[in-house]
Biopython code that builds the backbone (N, CA, C, O; Angstrom):
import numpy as np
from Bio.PDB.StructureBuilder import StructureBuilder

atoms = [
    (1, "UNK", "N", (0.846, -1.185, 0.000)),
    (1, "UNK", "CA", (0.000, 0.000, 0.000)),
    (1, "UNK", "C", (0.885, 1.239, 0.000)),
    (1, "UNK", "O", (1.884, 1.263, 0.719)),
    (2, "UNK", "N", (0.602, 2.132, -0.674)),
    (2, "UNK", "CA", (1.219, 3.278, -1.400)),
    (2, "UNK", "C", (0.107, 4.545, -1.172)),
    (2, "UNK", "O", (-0.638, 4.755, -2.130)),
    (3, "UNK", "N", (-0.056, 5.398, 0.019)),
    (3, "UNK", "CA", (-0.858, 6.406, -0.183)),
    (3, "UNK", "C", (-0.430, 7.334, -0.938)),
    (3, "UNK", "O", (0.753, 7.307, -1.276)),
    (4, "UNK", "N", (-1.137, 8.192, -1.304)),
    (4, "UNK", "CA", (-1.422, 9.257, -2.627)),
    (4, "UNK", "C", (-1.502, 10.241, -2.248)),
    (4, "UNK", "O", (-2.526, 10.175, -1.569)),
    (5, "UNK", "N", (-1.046, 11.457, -2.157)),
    (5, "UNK", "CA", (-2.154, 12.740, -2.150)),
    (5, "UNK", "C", (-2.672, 13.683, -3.693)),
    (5, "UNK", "O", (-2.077, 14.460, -4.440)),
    (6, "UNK", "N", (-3.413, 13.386, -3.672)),
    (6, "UNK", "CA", (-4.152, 14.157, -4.925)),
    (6, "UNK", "C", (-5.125, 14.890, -5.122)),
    (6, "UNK", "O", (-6.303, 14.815, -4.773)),
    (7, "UNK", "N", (-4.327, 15.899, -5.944)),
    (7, "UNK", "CA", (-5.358, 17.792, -6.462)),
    (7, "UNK", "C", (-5.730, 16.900, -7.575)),
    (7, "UNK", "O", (-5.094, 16.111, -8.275)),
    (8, "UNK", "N", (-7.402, 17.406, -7.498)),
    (8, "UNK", "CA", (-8.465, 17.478, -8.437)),
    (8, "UNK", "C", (-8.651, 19.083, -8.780)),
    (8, "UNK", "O", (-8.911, 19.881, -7.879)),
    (9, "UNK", "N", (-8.522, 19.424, -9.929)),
    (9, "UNK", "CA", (-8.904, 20.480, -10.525)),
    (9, "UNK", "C", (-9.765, 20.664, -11.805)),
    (9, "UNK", "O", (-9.227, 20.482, -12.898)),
    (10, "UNK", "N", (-10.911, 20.971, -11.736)),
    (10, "UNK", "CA", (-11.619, 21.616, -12.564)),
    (10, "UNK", "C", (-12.787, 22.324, -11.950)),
    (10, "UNK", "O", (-12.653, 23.134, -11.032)),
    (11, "UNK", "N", (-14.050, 21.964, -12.533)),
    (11, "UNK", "CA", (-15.096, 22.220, -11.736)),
    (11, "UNK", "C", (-15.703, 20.690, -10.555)),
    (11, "UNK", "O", (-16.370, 19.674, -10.752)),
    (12, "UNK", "N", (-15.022, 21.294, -9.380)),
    (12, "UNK", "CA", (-15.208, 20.493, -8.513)),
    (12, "UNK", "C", (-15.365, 20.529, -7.497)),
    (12, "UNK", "O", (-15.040, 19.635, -6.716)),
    (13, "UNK", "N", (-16.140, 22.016, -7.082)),
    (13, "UNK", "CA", (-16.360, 22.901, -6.156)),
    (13, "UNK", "C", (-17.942, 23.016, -6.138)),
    (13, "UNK", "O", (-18.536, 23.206, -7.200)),
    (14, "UNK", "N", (-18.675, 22.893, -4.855)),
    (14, "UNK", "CA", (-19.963, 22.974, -5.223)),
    (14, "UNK", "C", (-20.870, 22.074, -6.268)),
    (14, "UNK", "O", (-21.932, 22.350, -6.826)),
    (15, "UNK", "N", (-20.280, 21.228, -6.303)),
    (15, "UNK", "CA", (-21.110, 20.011, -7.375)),
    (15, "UNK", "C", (-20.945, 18.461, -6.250)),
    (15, "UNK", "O", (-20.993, 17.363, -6.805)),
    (16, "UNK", "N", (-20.828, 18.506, -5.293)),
    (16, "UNK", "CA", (-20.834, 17.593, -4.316)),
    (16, "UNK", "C", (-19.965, 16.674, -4.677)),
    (16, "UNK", "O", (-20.185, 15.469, -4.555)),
    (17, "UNK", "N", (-18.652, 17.284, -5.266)),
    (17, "UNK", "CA", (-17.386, 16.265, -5.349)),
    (17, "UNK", "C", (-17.558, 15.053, -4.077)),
    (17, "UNK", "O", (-17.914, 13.884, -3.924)),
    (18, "UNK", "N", (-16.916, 16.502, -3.131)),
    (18, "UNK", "CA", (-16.204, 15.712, -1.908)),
    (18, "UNK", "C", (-17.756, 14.406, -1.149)),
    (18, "UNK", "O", (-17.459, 13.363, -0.566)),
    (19, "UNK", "N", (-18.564, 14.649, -1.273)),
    (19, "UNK", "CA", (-19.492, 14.033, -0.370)),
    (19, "UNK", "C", (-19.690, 12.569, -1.967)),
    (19, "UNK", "O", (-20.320, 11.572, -1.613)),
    (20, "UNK", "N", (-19.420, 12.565, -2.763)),
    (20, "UNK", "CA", (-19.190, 11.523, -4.282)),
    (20, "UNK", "C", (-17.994, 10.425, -3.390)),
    (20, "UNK", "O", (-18.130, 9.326, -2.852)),
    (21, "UNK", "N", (-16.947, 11.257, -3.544)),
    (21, "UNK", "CA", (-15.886, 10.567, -3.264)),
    (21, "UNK", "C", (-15.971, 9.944, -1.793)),
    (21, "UNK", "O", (-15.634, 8.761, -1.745)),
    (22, "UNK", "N", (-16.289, 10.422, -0.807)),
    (22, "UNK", "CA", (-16.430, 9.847, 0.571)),
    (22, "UNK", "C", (-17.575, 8.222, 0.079)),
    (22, "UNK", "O", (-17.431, 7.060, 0.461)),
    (23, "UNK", "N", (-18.272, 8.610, -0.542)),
    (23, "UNK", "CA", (-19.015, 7.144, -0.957)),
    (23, "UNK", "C", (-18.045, 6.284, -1.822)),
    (23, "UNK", "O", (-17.733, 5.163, -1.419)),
    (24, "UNK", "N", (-17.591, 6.738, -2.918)),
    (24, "UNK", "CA", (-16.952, 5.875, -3.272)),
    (24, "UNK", "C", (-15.771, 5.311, -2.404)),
    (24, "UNK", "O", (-15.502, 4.110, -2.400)),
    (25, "UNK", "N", (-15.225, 6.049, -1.823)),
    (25, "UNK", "CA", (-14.104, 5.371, -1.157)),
    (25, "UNK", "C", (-14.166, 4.538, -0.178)),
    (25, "UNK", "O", (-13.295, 3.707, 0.081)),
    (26, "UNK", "N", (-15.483, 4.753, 0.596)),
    (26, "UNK", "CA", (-16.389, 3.736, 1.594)),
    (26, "UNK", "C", (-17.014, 2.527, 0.822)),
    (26, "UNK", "O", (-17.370, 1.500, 1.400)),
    (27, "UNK", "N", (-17.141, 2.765, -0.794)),
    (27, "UNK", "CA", (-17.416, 1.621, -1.334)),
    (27, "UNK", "C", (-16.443, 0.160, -1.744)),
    (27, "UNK", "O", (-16.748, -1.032, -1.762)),
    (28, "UNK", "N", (-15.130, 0.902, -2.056)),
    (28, "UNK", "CA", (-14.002, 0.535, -2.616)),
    (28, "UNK", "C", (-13.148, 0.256, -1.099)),
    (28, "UNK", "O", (-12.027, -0.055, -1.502)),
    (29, "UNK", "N", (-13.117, 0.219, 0.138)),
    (29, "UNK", "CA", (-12.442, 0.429, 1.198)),
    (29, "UNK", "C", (-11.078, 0.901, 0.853)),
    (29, "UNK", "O", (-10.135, 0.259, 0.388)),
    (30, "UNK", "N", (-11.182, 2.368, 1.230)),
    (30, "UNK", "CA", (-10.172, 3.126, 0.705)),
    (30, "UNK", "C", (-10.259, 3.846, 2.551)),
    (30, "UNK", "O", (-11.131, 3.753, 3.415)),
    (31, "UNK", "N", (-9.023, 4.473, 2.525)),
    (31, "UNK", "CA", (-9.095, 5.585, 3.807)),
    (31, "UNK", "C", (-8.497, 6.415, 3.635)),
    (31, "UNK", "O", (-7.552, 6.353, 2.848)),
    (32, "UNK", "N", (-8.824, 7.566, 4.329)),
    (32, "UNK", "CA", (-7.778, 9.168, 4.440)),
    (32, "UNK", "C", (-9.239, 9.592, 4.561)),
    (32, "UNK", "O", (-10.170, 9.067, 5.172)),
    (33, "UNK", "N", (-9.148, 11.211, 3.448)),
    (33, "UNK", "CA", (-9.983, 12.571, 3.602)),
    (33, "UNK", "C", (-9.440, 13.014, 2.593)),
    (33, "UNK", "O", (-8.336, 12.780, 2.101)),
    (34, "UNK", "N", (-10.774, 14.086, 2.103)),
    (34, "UNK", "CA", (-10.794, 14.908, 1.083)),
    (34, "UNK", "C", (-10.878, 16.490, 1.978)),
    (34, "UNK", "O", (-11.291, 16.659, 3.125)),
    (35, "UNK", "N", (-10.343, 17.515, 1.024)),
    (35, "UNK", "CA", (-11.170, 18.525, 1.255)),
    (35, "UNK", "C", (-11.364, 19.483, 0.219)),
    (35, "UNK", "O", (-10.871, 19.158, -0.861)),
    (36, "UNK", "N", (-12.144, 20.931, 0.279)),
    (36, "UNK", "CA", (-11.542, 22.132, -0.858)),
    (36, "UNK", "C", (-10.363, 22.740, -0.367)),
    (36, "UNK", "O", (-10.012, 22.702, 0.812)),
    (37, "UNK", "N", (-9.593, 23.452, -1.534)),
    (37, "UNK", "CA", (-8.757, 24.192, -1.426)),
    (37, "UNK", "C", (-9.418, 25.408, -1.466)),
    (37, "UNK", "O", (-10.646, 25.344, -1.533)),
    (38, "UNK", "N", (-8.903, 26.492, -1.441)),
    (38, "UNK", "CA", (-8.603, 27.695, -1.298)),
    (38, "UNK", "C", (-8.861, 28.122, -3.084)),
    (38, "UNK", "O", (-9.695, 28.943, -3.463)),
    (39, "UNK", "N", (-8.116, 27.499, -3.808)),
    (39, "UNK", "CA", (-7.747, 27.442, -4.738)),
    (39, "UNK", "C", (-9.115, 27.213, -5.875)),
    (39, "UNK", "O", (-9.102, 27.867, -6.917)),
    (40, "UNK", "N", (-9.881, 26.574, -5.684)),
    (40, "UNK", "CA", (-10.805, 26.284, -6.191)),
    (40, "UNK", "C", (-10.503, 24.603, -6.517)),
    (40, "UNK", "O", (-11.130, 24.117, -7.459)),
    (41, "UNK", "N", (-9.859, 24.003, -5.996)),
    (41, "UNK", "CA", (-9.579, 22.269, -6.082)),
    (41, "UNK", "C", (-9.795, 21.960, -4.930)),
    (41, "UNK", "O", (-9.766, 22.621, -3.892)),
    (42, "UNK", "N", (-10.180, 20.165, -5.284)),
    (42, "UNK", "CA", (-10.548, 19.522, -4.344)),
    (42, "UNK", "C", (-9.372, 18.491, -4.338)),
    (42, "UNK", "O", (-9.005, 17.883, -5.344)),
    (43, "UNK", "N", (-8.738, 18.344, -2.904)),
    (43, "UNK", "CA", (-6.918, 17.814, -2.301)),
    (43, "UNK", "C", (-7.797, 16.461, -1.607)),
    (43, "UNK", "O", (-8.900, 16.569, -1.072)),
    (44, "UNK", "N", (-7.119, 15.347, -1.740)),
    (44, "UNK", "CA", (-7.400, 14.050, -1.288)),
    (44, "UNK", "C", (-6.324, 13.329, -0.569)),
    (44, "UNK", "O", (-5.197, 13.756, -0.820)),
    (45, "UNK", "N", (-6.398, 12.313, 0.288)),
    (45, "UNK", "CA", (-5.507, 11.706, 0.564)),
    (45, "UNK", "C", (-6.027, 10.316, 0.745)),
    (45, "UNK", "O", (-6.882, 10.102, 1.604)),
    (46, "UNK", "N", (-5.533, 9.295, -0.063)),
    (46, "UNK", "CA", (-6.120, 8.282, -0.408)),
    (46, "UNK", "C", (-5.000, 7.399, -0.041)),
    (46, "UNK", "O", (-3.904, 7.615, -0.558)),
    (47, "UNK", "N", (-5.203, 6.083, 1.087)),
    (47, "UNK", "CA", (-4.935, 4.696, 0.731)),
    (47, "UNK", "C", (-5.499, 4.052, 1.239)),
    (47, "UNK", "O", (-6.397, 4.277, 2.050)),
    (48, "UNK", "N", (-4.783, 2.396, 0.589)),
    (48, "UNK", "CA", (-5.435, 0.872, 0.574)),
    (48, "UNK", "C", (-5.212, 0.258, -0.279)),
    (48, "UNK", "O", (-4.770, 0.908, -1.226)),
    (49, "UNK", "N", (-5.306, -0.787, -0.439)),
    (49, "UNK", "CA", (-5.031, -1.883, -1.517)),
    (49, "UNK", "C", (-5.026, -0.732, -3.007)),
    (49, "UNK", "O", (-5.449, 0.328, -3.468)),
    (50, "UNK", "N", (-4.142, -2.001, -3.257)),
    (50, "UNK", "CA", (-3.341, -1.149, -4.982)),
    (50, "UNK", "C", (-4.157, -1.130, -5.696)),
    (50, "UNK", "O", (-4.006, -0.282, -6.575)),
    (51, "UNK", "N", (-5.307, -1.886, -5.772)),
    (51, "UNK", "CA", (-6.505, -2.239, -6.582)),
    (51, "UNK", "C", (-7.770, -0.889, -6.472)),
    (51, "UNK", "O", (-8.296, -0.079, -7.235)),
    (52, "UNK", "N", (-7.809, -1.136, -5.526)),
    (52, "UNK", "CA", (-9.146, -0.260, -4.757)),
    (52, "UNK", "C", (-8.346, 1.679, -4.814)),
    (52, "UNK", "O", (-8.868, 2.781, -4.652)),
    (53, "UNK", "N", (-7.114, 1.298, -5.080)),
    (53, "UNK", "CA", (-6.663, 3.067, -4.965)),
    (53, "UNK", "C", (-6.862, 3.270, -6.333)),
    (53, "UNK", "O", (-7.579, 4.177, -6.755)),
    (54, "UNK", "N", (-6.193, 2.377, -7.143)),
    (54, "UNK", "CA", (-6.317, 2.553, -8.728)),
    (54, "UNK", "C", (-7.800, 2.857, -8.945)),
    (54, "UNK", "O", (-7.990, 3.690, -9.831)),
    (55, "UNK", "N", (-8.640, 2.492, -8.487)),
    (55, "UNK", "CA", (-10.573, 2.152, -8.828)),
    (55, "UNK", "C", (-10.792, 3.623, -8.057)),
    (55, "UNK", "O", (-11.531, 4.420, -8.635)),
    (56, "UNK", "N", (-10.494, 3.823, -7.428)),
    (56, "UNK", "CA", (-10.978, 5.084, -6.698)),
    (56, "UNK", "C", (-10.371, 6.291, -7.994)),
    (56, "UNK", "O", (-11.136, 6.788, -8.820)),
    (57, "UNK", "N", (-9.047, 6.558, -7.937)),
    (57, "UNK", "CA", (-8.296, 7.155, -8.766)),
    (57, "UNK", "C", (-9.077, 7.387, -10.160)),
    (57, "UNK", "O", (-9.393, 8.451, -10.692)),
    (58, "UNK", "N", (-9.245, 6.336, -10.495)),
    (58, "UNK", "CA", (-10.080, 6.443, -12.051)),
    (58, "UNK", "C", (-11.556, 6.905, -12.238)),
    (58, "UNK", "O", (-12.075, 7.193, -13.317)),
    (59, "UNK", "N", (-12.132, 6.929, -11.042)),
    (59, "UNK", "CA", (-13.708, 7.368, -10.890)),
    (59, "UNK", "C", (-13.562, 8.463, -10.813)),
    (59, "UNK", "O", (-14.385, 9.212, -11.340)),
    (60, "UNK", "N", (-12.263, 9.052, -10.005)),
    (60, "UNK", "CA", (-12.267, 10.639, -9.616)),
    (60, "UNK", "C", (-11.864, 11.255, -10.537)),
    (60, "UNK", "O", (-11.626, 12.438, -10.294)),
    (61, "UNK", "N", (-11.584, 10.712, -12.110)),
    (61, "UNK", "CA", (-11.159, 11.581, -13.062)),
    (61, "UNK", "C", (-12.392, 11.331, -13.844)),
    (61, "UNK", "O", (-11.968, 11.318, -15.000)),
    (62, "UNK", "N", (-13.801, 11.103, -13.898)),
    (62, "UNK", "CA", (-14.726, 11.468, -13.938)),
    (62, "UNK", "C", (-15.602, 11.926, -13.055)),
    (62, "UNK", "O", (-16.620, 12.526, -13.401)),
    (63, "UNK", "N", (-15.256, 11.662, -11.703)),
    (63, "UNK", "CA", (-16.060, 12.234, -10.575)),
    (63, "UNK", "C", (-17.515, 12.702, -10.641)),
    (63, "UNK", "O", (-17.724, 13.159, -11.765)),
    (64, "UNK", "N", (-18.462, 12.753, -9.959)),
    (64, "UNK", "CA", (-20.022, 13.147, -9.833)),
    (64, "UNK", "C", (-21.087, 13.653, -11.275)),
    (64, "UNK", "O", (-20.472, 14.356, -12.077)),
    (65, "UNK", "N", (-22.081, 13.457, -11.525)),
    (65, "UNK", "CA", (-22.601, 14.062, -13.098)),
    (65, "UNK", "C", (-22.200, 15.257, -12.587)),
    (65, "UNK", "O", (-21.012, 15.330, -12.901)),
    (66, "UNK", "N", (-22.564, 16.452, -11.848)),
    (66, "UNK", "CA", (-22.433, 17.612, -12.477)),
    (66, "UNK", "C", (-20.814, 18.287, -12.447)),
    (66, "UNK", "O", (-20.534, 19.476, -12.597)),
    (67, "UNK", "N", (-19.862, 17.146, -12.207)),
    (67, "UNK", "CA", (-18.780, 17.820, -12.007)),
    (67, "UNK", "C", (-17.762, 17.789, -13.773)),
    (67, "UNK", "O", (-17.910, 17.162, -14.821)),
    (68, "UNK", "N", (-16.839, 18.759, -13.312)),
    (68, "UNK", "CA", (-16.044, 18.520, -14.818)),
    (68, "UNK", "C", (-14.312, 18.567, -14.373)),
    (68, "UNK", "O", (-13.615, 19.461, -13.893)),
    (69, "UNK", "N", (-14.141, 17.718, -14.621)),
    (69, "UNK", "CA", (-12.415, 17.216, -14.105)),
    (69, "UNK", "C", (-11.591, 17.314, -14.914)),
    (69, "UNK", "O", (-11.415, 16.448, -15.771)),
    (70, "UNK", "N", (-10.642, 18.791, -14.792)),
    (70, "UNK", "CA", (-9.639, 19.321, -16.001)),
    (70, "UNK", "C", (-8.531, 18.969, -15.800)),
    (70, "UNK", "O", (-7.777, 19.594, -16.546)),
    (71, "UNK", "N", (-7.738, 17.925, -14.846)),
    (71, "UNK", "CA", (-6.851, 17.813, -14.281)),
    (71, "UNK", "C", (-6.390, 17.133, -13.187)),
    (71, "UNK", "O", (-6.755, 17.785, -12.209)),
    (72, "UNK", "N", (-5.691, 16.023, -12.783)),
    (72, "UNK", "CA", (-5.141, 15.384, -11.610)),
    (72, "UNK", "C", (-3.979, 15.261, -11.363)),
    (72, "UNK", "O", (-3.281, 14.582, -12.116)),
    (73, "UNK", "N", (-3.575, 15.722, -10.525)),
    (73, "UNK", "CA", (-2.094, 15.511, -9.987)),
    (73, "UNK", "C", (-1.909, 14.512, -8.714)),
    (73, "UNK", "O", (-2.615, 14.711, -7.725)),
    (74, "UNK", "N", (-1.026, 13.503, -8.721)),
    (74, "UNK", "CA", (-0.363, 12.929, -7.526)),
    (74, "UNK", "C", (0.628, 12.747, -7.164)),
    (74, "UNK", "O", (1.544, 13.164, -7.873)),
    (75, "UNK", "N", (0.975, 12.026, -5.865)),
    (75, "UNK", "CA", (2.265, 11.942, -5.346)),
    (75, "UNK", "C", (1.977, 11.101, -4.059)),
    (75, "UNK", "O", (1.140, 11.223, -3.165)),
    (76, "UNK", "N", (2.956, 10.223, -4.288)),
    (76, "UNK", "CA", (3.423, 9.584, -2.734)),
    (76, "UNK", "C", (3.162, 10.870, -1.731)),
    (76, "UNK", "O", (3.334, 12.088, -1.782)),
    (77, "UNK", "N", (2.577, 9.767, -0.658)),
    (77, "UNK", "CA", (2.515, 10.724, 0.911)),
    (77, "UNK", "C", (2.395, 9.556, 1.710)),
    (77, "UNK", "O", (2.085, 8.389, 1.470)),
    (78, "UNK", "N", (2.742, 10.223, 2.777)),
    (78, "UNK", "CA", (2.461, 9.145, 4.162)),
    (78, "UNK", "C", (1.206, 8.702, 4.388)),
    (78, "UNK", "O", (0.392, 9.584, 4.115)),
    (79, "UNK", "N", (0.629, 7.541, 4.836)),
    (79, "UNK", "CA", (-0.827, 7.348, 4.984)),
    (79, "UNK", "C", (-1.214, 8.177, 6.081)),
    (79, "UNK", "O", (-0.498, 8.664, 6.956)),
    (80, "UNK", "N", (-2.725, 8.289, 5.872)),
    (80, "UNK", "CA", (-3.578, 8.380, 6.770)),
    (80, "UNK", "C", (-3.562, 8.173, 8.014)),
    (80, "UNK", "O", (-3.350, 6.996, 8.309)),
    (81, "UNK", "N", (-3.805, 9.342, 9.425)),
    (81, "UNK", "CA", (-3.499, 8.906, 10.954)),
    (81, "UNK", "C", (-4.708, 7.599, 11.697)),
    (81, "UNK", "O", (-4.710, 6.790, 12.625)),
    (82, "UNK", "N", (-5.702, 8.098, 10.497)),
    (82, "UNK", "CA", (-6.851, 7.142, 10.992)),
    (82, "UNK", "C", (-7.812, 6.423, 10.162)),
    (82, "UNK", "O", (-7.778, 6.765, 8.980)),
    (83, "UNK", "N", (-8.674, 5.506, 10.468)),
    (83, "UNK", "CA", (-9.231, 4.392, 9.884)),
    (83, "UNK", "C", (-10.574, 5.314, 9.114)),
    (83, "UNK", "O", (-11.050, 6.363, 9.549)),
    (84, "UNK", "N", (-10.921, 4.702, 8.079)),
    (84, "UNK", "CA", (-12.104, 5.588, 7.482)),
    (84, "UNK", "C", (-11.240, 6.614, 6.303)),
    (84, "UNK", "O", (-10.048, 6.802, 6.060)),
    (85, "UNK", "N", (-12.659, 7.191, 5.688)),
    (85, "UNK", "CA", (-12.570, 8.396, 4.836)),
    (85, "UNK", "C", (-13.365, 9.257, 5.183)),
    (85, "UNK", "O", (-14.361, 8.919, 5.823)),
    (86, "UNK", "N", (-13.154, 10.477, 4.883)),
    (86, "UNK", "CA", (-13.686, 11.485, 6.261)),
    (86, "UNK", "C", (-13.510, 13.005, 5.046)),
    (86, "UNK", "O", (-12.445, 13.422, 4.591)),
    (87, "UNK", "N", (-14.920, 13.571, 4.770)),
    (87, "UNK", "CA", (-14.819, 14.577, 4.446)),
    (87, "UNK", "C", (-14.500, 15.887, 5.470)),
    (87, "UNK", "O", (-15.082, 16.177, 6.515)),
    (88, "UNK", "N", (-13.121, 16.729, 4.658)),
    (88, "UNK", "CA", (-12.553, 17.841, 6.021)),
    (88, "UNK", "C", (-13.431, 19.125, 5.556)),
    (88, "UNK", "O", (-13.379, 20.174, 6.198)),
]
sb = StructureBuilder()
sb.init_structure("model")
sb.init_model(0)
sb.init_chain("A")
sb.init_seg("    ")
for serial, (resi, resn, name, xyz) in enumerate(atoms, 1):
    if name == "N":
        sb.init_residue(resn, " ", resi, " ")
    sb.init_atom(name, np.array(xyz, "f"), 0.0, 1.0, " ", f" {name:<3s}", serial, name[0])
structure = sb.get_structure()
């Protein structure tokens, strides 16, 4: 297991990204937290099985109907302090 942290950027603000992804990642047993930036992106921190991060990863580059996803960036990070996915 390899956690992630990853910027979502497009329109992904106000289209109920983050409350999308907290389901999917509770679907897929994934853990960490999402939140917004400042910026107008939505920052994740995702791990769990290599399988279930990849499956998460690929939903979030289509993410929710009304959202529009111009962009993903990642990177190795340390996991998660706690069990669950947890919108911040």
């Amino acid at each position: 297991m390899r956690a992630r942290l990853v910027v979502i950027r497009g329109r992904v603000q106000g289209v109920g990204y983050r409350d999308w992804m907290v389901r999917e990642a509770g679907r897929l047993g994934v853990q960490g937290w999402v939140r917004n930036r400042v910026d107008g992106a939505v920052e994740a921190l995702v791990d769990g099985e290599e399988a279930a991060v990849q499956a998460l990863l690929s939903a979030c580059r289509r993410g929710p109907m009304l959202a529009r996803v111009d962009d993903i960036t990642e990177e190795f990070a340390e996991p998660p302090e706690g069990p669950g996915f947890v919108r911040r």
